[in-house]
DSSP file (Angstrom, degrees, kcal/mol; ACC not computed):
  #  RESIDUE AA STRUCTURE BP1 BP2  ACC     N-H-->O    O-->H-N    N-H-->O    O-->H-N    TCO  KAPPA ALPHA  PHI   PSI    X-CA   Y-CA   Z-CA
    1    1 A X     >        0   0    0      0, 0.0     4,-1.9     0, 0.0     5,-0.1   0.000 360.0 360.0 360.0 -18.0    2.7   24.1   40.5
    2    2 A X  T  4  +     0   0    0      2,-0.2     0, 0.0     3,-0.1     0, 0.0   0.559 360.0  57.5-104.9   3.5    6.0   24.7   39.0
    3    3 A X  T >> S+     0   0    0      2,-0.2     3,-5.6     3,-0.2     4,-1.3   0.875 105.0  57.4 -93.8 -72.7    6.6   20.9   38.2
    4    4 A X  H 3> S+     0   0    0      1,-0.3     4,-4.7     2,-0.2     5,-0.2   0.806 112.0  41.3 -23.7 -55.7    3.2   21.3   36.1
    5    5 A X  H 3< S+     0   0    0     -4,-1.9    -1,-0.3     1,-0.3    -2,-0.2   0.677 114.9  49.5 -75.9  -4.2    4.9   24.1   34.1
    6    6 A X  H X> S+     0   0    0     -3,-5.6     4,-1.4     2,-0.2     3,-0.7   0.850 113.4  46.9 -90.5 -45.9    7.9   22.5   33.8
    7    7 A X  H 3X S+     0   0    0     -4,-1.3     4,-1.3     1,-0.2    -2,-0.2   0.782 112.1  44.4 -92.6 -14.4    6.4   19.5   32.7
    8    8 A X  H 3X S+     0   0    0     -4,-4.7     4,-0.5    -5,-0.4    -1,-0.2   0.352 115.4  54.3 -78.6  11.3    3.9   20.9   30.0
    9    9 A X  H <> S+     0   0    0     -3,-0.7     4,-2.1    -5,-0.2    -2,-0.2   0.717 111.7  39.2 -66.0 -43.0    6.8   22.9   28.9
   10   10 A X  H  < S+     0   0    0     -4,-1.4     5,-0.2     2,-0.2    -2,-0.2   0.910 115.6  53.2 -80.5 -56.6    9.0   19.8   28.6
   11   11 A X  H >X S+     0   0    0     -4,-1.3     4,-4.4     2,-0.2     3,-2.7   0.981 112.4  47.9 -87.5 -64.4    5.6   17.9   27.0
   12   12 A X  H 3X S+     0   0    0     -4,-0.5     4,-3.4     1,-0.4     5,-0.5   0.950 118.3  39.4 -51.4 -53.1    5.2   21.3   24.0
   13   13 A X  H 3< S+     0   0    0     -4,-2.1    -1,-0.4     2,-0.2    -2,-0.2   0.437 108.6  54.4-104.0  37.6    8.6   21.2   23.0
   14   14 A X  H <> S+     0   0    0     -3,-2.7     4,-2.3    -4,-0.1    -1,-0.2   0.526 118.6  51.6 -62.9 -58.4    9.1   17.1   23.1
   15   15 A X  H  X S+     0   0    0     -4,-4.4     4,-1.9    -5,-0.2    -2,-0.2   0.877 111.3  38.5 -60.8 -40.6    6.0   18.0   20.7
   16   16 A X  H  X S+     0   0    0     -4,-3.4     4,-2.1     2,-0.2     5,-0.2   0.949 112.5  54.5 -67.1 -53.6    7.4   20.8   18.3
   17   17 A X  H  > S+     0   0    0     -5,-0.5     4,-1.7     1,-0.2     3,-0.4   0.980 109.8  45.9 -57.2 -73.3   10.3   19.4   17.9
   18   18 A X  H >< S+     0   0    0     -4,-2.3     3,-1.1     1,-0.3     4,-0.4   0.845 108.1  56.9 -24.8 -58.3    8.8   16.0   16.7
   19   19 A X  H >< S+     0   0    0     -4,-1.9     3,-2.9     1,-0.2    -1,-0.3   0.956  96.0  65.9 -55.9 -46.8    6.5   17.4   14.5
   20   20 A X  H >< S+     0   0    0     -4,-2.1     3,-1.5    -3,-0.4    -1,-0.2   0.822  99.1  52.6 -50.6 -30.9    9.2   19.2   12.6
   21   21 A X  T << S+     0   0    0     -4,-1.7     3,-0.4    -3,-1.1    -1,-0.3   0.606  88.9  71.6 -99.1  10.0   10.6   16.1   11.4
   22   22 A X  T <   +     0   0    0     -3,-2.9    -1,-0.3    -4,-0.4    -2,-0.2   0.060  67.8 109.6 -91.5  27.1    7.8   14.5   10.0
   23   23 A X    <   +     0   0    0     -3,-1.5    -1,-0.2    -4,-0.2    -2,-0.1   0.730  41.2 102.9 -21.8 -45.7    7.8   17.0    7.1
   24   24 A X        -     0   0    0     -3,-0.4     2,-0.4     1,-0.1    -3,-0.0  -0.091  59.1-159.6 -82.4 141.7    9.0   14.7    4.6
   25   25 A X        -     0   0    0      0, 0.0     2,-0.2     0, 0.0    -1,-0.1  -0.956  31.2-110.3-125.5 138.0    5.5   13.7    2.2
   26   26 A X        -     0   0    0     -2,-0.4     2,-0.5     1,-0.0     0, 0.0  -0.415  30.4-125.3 -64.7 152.5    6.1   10.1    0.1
   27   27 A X        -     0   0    0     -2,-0.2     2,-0.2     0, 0.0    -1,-0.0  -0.958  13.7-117.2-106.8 124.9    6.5   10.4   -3.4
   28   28 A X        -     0   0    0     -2,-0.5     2,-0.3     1,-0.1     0, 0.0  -0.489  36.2-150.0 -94.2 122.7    4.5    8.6   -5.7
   29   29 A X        -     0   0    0     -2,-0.2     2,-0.7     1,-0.0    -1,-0.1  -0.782  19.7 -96.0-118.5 141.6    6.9    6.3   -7.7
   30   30 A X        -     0   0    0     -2,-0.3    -2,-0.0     1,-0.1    -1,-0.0  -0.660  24.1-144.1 -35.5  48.0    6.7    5.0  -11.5
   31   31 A X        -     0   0    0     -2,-0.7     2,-0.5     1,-0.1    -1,-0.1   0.285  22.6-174.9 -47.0 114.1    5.2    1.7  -12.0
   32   32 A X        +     0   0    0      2,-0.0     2,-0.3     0, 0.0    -1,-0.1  -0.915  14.9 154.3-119.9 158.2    7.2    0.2  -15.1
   33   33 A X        -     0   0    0     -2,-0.5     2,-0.4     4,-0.0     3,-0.0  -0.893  49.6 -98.2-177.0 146.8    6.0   -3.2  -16.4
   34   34 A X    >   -     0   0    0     -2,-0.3     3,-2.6     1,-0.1    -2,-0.0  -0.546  33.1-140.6 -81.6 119.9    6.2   -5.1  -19.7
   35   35 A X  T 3  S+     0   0    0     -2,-0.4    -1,-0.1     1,-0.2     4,-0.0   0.843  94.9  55.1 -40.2 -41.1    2.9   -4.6  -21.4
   36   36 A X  T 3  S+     0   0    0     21,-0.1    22,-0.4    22,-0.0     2,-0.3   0.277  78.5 101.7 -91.4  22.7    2.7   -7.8  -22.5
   37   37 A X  S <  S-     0   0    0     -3,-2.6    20,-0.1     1,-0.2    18,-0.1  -0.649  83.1 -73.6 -97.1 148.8    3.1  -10.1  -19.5
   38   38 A X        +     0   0    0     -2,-0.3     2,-0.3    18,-0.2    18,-0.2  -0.056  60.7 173.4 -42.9 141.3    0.1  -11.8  -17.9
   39   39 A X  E     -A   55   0A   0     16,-1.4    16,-2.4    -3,-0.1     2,-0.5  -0.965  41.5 -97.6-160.5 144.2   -1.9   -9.8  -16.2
   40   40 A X  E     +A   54   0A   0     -2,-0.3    14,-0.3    14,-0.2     3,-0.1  -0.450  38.5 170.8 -54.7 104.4   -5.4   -9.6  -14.2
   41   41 A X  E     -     0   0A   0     12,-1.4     2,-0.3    -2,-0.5    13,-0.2   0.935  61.3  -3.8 -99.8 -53.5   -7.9   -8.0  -16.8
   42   42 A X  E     -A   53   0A   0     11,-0.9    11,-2.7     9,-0.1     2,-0.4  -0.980  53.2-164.0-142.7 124.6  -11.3   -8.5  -14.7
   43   43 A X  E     +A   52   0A   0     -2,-0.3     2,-0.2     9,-0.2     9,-0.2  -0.986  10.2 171.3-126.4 154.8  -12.7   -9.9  -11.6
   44   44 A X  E     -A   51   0A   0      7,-1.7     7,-3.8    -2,-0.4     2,-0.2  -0.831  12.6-158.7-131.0 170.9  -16.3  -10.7  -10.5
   45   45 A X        -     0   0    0      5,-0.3     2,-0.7    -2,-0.2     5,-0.3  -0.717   7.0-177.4-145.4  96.7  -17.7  -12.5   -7.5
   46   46 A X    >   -     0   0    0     -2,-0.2     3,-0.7     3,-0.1     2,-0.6  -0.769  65.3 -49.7 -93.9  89.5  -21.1  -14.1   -7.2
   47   47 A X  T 3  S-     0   0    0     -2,-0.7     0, 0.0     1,-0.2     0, 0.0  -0.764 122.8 -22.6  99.0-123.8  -22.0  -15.6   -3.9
   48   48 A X  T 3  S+     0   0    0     -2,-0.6    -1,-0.2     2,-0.0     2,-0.2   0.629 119.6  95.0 -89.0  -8.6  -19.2  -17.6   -3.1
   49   49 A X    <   -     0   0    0     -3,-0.7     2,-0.4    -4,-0.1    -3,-0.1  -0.561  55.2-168.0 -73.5 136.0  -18.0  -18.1   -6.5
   50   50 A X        -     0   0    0     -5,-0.3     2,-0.6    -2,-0.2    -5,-0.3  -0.992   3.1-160.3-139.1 143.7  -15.3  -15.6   -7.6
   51   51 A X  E     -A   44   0A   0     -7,-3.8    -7,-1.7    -2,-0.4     2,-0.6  -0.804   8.0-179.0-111.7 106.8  -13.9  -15.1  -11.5
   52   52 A X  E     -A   43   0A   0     -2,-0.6     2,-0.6    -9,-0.2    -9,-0.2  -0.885  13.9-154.9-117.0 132.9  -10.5  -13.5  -12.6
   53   53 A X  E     -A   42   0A   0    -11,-2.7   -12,-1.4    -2,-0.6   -11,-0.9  -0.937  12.8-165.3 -95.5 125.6   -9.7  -13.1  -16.3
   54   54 A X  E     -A   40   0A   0     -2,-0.6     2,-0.4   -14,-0.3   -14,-0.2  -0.950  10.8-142.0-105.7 125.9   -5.8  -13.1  -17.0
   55   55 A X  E     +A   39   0A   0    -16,-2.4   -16,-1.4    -2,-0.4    -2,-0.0  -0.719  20.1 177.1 -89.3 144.8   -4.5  -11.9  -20.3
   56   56 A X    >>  -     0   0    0     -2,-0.4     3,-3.4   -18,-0.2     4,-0.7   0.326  13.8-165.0-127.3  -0.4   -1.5  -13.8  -21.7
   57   57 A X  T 34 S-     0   0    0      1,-0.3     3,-0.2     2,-0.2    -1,-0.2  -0.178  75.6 -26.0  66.0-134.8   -1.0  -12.3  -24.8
   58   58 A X  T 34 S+     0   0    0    -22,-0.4    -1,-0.3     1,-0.2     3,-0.1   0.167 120.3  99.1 -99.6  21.8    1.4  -14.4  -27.1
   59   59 A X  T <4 S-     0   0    0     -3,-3.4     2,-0.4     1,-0.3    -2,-0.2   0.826  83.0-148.3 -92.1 -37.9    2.6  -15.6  -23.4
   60   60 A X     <  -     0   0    0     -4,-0.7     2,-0.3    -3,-0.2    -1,-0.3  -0.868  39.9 -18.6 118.6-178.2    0.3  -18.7  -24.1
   61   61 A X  S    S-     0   0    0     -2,-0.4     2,-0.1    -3,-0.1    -3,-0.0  -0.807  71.4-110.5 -95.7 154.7   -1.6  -20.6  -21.5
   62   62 A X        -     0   0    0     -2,-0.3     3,-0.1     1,-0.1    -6,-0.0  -0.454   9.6-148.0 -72.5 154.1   -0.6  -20.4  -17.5
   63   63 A X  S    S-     0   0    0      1,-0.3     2,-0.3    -2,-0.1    -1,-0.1   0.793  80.4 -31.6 -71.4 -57.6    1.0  -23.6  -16.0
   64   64 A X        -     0   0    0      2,-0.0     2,-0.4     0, 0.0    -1,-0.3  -0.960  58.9-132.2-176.9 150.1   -0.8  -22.5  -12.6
   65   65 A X        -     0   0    0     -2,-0.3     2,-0.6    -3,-0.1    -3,-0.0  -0.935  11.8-149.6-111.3 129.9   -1.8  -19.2  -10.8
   66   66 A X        -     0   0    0     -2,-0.4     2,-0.4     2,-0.0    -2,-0.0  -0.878  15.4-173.9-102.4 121.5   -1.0  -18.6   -7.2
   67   67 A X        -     0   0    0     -2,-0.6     2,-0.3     2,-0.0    -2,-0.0  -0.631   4.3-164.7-102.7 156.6   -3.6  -16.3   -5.6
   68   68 A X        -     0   0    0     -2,-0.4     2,-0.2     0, 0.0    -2,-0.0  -0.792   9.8-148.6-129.9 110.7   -2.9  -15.1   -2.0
   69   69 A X        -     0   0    0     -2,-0.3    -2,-0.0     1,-0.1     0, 0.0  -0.533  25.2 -99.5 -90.9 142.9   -5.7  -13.7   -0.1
   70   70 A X              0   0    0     -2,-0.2    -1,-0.1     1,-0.1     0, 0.0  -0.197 360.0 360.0 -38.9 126.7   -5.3  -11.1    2.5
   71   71 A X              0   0    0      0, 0.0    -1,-0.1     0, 0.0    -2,-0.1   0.519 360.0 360.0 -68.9 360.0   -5.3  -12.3    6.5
């Protein structure tokens, strides 16, 4: 019996202590980017078919887009 209390003693403050140091909350950081670079304006998907519109500005036409899809 006294192991028990020793070891849910030992287990609560393993546990307080731990919690304390996940305090820290991320901070939402400032997305800078040049207005005028290509960029994804719309996508659609019908069936298997999927459609992305890229603006280019005065950039011109793209050479080649590389998409990467999520695993």
């Amino acid at each position: 019996m006294k192991n028990l209390i020793g070891l849910s003693t030992l287990a609560i403050t393993i546990a307080t202590t731990g919690v304390s140091g996940i305090g820290s909350v991320a901070q939402a950081q400032e997305v800078q980017y040049d207005p005028s670079a290509p960029r994804i304006t719309d996508v659609d998907a019908y069936e298997d078919d999927h459609y992305i519109n890229v603006y280019t500005g005065s950039h011109g036409p793209l050479s080649f887009i590389t998409l990467t899809p999520p695993l």
